[in-house]
C-alpha positions as a Markdown table, in Angstrom:
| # | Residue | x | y | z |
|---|---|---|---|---|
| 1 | Unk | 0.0 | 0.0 | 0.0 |
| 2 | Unk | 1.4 | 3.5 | -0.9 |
| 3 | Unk | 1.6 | 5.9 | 2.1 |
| 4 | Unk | 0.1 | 8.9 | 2.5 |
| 5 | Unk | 2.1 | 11.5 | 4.0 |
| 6 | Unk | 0.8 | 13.2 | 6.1 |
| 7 | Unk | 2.9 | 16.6 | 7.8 |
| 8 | Unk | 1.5 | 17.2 | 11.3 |
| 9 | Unk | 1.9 | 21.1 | 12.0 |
| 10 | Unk | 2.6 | 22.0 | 16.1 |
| 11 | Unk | 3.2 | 24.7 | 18.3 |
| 12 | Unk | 2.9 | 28.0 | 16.7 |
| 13 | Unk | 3.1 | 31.6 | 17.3 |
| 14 | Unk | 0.3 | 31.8 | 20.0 |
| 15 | Unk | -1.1 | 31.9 | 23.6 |
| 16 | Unk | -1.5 | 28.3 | 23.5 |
| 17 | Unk | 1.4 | 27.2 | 21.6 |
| 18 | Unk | 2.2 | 24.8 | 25.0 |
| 19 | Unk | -1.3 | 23.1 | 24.5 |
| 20 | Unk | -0.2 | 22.5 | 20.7 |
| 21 | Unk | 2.6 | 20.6 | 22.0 |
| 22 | Unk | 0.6 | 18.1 | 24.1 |
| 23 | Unk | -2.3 | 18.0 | 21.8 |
| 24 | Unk | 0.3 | 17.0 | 19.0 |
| 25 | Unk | 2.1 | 14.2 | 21.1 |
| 26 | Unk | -1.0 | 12.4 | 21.2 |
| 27 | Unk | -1.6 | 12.4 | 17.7 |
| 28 | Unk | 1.8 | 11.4 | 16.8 |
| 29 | Unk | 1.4 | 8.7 | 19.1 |
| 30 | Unk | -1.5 | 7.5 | 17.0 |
| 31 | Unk | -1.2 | 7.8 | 13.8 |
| 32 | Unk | -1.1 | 4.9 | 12.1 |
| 33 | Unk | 2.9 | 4.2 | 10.3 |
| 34 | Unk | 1.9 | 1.7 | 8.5 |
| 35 | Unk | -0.7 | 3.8 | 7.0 |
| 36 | Unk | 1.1 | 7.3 | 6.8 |
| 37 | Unk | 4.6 | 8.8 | 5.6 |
| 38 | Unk | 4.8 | 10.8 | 8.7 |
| 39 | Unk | 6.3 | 14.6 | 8.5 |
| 40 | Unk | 6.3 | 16.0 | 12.1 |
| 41 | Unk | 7.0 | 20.1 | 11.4 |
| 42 | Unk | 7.1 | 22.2 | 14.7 |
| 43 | Unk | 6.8 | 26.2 | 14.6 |
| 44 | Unk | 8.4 | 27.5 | 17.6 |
| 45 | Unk | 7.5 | 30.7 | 19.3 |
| 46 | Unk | 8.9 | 33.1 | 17.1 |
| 47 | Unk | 7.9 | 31.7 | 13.8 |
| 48 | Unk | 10.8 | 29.1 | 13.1 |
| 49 | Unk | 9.6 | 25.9 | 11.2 |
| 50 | Unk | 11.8 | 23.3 | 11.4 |
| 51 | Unk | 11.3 | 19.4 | 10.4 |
| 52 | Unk | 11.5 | 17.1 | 13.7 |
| 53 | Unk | 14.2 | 14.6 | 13.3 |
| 54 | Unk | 13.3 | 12.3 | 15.9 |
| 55 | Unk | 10.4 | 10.0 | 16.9 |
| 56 | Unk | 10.4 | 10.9 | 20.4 |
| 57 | Unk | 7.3 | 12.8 | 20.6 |
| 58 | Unk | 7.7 | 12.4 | 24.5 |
| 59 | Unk | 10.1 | 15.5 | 23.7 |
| 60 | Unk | 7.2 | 17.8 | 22.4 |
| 61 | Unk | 5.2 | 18.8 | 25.6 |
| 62 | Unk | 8.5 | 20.5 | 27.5 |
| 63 | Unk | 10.0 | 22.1 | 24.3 |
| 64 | Unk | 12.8 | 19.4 | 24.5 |
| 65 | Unk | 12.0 | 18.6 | 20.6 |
| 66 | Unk | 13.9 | 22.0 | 19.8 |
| 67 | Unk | 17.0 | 20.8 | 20.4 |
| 68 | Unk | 17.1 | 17.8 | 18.3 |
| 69 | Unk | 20.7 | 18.1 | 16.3 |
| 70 | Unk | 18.6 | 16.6 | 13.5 |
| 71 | Unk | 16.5 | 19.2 | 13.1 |
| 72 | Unk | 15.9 | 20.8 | 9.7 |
| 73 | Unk | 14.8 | 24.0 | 9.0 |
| 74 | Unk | 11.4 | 23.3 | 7.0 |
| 75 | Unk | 8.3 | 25.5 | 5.4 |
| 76 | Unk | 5.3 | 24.4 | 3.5 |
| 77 | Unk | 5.4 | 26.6 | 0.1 |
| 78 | Unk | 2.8 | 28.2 | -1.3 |
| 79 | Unk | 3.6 | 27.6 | -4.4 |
| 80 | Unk | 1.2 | 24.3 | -5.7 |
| 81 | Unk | 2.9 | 21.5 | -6.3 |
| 82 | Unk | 6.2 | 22.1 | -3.9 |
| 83 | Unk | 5.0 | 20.5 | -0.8 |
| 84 | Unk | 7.2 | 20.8 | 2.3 |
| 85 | Unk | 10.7 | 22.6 | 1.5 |
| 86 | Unk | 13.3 | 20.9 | 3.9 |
| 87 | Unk | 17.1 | 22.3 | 4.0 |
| 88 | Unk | 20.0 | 20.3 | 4.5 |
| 89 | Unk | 23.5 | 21.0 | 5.2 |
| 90 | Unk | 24.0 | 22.6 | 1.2 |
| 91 | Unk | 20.7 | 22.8 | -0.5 |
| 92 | Unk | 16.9 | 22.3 | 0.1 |
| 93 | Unk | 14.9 | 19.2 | -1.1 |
| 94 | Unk | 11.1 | 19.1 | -1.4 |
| 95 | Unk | 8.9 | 16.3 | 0.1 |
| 96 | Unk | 5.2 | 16.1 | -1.1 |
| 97 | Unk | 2.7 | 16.1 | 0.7 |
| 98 | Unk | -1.2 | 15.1 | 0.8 |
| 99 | Unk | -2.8 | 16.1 | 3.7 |
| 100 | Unk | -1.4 | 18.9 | 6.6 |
| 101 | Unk | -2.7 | 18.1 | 10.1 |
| 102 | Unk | -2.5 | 21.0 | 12.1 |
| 103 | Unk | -2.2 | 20.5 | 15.4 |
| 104 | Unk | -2.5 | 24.2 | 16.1 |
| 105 | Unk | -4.7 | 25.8 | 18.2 |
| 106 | Unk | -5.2 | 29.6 | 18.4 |
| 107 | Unk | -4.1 | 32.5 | 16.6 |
| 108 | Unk | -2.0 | 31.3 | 13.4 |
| 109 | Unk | -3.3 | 28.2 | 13.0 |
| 110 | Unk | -7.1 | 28.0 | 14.1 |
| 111 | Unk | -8.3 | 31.3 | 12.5 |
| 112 | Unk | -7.7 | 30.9 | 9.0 |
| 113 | Unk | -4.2 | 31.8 | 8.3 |
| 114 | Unk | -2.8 | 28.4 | 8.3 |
| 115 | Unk | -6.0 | 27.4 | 6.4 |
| 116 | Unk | -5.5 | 30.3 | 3.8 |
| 117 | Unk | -2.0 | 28.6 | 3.2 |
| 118 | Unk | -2.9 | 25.2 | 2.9 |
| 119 | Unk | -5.6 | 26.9 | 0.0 |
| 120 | Unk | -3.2 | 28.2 | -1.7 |
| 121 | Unk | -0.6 | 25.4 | -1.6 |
| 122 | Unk | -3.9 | 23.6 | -2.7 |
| 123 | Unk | -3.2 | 20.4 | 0.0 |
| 124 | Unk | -6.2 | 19.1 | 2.0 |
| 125 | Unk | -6.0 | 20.2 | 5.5 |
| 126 | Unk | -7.7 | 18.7 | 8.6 |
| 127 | Unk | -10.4 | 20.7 | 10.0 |
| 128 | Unk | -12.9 | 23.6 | 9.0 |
| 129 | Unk | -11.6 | 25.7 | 5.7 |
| 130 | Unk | -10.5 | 30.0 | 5.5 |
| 131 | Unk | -14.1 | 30.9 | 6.6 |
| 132 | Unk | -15.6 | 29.0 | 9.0 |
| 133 | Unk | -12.1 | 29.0 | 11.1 |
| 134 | Unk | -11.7 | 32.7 | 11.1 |
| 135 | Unk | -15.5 | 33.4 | 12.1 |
| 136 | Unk | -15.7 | 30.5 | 14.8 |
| 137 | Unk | -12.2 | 32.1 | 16.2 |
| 138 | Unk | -13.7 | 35.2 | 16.6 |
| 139 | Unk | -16.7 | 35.1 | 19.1 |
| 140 | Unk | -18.6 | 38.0 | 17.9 |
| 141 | Unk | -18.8 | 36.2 | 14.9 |
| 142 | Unk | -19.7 | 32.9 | 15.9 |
| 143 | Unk | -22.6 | 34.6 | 18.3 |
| 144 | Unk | -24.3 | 36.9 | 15.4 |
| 145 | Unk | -24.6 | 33.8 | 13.7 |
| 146 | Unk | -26.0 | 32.2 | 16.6 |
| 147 | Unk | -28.3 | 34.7 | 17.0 |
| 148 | Unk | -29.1 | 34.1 | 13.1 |
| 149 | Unk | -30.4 | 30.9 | 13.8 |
| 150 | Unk | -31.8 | 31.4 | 16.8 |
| 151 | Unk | -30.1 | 29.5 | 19.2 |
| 152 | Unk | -30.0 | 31.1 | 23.2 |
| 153 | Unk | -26.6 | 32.3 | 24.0 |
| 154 | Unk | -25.5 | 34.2 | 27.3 |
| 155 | Unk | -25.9 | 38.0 | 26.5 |
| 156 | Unk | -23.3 | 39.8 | 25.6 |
| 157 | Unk | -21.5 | 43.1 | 24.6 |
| 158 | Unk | -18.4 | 44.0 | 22.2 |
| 159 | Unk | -15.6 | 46.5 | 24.1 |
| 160 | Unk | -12.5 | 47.4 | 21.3 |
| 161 | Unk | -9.2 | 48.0 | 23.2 |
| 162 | Unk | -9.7 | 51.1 | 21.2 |
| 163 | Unk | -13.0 | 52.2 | 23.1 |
| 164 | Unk | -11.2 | 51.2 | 26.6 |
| 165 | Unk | -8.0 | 52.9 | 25.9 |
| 166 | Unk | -10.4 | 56.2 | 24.7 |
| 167 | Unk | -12.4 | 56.3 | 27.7 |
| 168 | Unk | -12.6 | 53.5 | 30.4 |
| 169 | Unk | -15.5 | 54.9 | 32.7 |
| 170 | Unk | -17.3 | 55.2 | 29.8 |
| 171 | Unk | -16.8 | 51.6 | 28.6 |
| 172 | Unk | -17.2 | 50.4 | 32.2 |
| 173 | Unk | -20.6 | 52.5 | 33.4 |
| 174 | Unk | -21.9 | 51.0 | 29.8 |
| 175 | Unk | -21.3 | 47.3 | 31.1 |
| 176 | Unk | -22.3 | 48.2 | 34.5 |
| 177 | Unk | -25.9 | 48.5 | 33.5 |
| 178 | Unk | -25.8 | 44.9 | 33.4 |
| 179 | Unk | -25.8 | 42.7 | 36.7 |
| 180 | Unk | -22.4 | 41.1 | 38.1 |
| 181 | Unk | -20.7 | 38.4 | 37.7 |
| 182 | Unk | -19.6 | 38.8 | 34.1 |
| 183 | Unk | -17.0 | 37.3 | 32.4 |
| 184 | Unk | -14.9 | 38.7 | 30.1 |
| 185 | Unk | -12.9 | 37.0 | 27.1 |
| 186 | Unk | -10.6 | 38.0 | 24.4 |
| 187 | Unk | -12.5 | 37.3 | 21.1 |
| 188 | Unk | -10.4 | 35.1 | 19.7 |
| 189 | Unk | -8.5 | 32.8 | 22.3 |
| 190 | Unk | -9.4 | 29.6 | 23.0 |
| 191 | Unk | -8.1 | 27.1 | 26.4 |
| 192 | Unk | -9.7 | 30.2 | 28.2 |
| 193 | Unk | -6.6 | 32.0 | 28.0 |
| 194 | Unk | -7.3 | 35.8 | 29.4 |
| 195 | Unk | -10.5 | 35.0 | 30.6 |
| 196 | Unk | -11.6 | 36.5 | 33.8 |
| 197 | Unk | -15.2 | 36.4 | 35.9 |
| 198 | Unk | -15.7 | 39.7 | 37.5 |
| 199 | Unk | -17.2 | 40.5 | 40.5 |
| 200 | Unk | -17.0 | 44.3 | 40.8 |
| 201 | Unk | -15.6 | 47.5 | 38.9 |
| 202 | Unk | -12.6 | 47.1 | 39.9 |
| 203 | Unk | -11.8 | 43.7 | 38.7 |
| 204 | Unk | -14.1 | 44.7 | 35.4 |
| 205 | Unk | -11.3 | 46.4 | 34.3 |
| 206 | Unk | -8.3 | 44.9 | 35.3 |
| 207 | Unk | -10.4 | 41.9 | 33.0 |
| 208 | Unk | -10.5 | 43.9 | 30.2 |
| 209 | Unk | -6.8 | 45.2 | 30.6 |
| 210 | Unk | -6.2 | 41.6 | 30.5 |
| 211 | Unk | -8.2 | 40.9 | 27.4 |
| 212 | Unk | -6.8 | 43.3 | 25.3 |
| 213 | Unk | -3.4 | 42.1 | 25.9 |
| 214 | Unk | -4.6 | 38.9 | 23.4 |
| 215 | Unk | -7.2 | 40.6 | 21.6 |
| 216 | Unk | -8.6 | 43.7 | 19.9 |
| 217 | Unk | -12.1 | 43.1 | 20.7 |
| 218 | Unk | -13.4 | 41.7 | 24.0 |
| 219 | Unk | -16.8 | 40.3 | 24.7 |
| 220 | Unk | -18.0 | 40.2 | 28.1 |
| 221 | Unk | -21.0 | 37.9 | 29.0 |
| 222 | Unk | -23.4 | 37.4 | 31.0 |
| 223 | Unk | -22.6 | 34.4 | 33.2 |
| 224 | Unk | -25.1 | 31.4 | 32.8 |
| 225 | Unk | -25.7 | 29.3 | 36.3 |
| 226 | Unk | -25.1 | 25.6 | 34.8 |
| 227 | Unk | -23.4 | 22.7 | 33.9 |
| 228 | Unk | -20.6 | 22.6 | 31.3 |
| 229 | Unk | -21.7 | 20.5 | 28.7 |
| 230 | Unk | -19.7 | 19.8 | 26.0 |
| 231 | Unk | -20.3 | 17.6 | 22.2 |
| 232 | Unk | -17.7 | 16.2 | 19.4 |
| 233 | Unk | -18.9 | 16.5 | 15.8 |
| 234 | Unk | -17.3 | 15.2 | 12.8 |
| 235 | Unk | -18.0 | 15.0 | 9.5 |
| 236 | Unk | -18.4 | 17.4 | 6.3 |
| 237 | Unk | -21.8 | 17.6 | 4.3 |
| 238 | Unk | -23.3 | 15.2 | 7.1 |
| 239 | Unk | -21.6 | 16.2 | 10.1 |
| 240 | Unk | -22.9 | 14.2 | 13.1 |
| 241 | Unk | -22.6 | 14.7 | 17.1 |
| 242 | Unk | -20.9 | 12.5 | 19.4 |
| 243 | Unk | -22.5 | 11.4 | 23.3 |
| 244 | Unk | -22.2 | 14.8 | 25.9 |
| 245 | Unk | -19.6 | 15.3 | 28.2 |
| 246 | Unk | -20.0 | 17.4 | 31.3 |
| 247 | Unk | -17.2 | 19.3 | 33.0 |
| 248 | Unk | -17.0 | 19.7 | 36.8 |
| 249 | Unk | -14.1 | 22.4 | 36.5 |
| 250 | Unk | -13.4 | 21.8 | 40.6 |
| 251 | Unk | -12.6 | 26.3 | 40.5 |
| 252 | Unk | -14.9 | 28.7 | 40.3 |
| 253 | Unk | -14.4 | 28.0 | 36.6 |
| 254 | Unk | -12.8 | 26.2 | 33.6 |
| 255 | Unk | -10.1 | 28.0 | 33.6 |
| 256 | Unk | -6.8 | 27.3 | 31.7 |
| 257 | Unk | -5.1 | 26.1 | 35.2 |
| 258 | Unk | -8.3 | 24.2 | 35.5 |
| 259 | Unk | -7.7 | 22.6 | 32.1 |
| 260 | Unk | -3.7 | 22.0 | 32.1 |
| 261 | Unk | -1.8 | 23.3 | 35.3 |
| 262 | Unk | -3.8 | 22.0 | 38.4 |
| 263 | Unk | -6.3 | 18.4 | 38.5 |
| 264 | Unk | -9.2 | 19.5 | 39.9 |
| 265 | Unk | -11.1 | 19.4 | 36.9 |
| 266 | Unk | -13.1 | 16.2 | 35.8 |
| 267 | Unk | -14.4 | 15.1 | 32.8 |
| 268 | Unk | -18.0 | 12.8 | 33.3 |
| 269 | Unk | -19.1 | 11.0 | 30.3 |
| 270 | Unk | -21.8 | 10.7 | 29.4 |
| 271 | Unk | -22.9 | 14.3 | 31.0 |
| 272 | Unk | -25.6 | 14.1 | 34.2 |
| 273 | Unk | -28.3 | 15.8 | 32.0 |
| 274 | Unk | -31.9 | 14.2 | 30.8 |
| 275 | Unk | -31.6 | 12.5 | 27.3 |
| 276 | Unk | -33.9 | 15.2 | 25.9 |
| 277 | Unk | -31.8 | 17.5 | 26.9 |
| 278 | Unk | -29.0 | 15.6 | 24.8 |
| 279 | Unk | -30.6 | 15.3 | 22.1 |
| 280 | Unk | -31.0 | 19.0 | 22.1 |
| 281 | Unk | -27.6 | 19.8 | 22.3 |
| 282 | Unk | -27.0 | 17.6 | 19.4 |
| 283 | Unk | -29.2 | 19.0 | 17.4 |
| 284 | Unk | -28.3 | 22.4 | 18.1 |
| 285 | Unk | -24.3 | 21.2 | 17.8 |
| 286 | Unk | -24.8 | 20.1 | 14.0 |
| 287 | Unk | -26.8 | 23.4 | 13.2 |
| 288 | Unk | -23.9 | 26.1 | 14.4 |
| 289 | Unk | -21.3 | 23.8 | 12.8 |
| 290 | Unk | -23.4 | 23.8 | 9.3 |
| 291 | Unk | -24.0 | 27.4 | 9.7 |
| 292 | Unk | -20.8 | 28.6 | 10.2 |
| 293 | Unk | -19.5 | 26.3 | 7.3 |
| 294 | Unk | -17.6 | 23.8 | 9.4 |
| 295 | Unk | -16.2 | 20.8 | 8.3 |
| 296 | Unk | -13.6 | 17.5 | 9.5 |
| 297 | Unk | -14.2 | 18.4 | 13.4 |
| 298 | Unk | -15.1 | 20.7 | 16.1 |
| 299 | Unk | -16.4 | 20.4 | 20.1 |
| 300 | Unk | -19.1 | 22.7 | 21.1 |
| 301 | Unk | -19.5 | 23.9 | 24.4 |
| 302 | Unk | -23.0 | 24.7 | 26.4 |
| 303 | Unk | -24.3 | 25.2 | 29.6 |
| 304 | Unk | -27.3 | 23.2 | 30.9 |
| 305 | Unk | -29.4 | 25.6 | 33.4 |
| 306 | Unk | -30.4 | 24.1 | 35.9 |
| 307 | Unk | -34.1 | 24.0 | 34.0 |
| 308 | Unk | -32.7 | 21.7 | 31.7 |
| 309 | Unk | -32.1 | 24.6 | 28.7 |
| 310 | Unk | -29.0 | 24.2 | 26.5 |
| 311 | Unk | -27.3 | 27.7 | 26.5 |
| 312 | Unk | -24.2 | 27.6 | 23.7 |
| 313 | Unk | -21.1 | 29.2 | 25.0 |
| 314 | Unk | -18.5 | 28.8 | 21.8 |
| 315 | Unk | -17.1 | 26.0 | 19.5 |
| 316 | Unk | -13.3 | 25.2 | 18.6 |
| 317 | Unk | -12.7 | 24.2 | 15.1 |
| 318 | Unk | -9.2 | 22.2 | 15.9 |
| 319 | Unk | -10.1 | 21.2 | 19.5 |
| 320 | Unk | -7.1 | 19.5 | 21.6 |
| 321 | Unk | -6.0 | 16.6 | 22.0 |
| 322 | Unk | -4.1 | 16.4 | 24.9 |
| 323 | Unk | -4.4 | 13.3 | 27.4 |
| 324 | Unk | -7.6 | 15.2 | 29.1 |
| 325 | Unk | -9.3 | 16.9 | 26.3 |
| 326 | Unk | -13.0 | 15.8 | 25.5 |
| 327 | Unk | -12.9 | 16.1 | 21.5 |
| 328 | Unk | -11.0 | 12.1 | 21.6 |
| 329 | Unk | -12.8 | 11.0 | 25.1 |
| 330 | Unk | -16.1 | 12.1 | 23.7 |
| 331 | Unk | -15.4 | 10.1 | 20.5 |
| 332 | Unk | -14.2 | 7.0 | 22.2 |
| 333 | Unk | -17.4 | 6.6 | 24.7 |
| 334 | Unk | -19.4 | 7.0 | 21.3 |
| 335 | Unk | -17.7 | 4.1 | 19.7 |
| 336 | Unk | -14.7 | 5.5 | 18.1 |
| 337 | Unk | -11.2 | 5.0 | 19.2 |
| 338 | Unk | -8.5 | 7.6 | 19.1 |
| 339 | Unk | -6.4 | 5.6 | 16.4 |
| 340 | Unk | -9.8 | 5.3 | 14.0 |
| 341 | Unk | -10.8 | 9.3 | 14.5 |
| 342 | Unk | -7.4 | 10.5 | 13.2 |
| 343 | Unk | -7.9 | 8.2 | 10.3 |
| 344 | Unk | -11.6 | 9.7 | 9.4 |
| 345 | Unk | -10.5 | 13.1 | 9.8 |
| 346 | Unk | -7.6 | 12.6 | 7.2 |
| 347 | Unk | -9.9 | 10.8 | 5.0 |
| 348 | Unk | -12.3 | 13.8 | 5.9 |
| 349 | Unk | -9.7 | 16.3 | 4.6 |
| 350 | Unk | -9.0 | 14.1 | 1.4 |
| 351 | Unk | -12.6 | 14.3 | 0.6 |
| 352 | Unk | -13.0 | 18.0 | 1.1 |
| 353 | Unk | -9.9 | 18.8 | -1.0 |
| 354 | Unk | -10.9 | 17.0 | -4.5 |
């Protein structure tokens, strides 16, 4: 059987570069060798791409992989038909390539710039295409469209750095006029990185300095009493939803040191909600990732009121895969084995590039 190779993109110039490196060991671990030509490429944090030239993925999660002396420097070209350009010691060779995996998640590889790339290099890519990645990064986006298709979110309100910078009593007697706690995120991080809930004034804007540090535009929400629900879907034309997983974030809430740093968080599967309830989030799952144009993968997060109503928070087009995210656990309790969804979202990518 001829191999497919496959070049698996990690790290990356963004906030969550780290969770790239764990979410990337995993899938290194799991894709199949006998099936794929594998290309490991990491991007460190200042832009660098360099070929891996070891197997050790162990090496990835601690920034160990860095210091491999077989290290190449590498770039995918934009240029059709190039593939991966690798230099060695007195020239550059190309390696083709037929699908990029980007394990990336964040800015420069989960809003549409990596995806813009891969377009123009014309190689399938896993995950959601230029579009759909840029406008479910950006969580104004993702909500208007929500709204579109009237499905209940938490309200919310859009603060520019610009508008804070200009005049923060302003910006902050405006949010006032709704009731505390908020929370207040960056529009376009995901792994909760710069998120804050906010009790008073005071810590209002210290969240929004915060925010602005990551982002242009912040959103700051209304916070929904309820459990954390999340759903896996996969697919293209018809996408379908996995079992729900609930999160008991063991902290006020699922913050990143909740997700990665400390262990209080837990992951129960399936969630401790009433099947309709499910089925709802299902339903309502499929309909934001067709709206927003998704395809290959994405987990979308809710909050079940204690009333049993699905409230969507946000969805992640290139969800992690870490040894703790939900995208892979979800997956496996509905049947589907780690080893077998990297496979189907390759074959996924394949599909949606011919």
């Amino acid at each position: 059987m001829n191999k497919l190779t496959v070049c698996v993109l990690f790290g990356g110039v963004s906030p969550e570069h780290e969770v790239s490196l764990r979410s990337a060991e995993t899938v290194l671990h799991h894709l199949d060798p006998e099936r794929y030509h594998i290309l490991p490429v990491g991007i460190t944090r200042d832009g660098h791409w360099m070929l891996y030239g070891s197997n050790d993925y162990s090496a990835l999660p601690s920034g160990r992989w860095e210091q491999c002396p077989d290290n190449r420097p590498a770039i995918l070209s934009p240029a059709r038909g190039q593939g991966l350009l690798v230099e060695t010691d007195d020239s550059w060779y190309s390696e083709d390539v037929g699908c990029v995996f980007p394990v990336l998640h964040g800015a420069n590889g989960e809003d549409g710039a990596m995806q813009g790339l891969m377009q123009l290099a014309n190689i399938p890519c896993v995950g959601s295409g230029v579009a759909a990645s840029a406008a479910a990064m950006d969580k104004t986006m993702t909500k208007l469209v929500a709204d579109k298709i009237g499905v209940r979110q938490a309200a919310w309100q859009l603060v520019t750095a610009a508008q804070l910078q200009h005049n923060p009593d302003a910006v902050l007697d405006r949010l006032e006029q709704e009731p505390y706690p908020r929370f207040v995120k960056p529009a376009g991080t995901g792994s909760s990185v710069g998120v804050s809930k906010v009790h008073s004034r005071a810590e209002l804007l210290a969240a929004l300095n915060l925010a602005t540090e990551y982002d242009e535009k912040v959103l700051v929400e209304e916070a929904i009493v309820g459990q954390e629900v999340e759903v896996a879907v996969l697919g293209n034309a018809r996408p379908a939803a996995s079992i729900c997983g609930e999160i008991d974030a063991g902290a006020e809430f699922y913050d990143y040191d909740a997700k990665y740093v400390t262990d209080t968080a837990q992951c129960i599967i399936p969630a401790r909600i009433p099947e309709n309830a499910a089925e709802l989030i299902r339903d309502i799952a499929v309909r934001i990732y067709t709206a927003l144009g998704c395809r290959g993968l994405a987990r979308v997060d809710f909050f079940v009121t204690p009333e049993g109503e699905p409230v969507f928070n946000e969805i992640n087009t290139l969800p992690g895969f870490t040894s703790i995210s939900m995208y892979p656990k979800l997956f496996e309790a509905s049947g589907i084995s780690i080893d077998q969804l990297l496979t189907k979202l390759i074959d996924y990518a394949i599909e949606a590039g011919k």
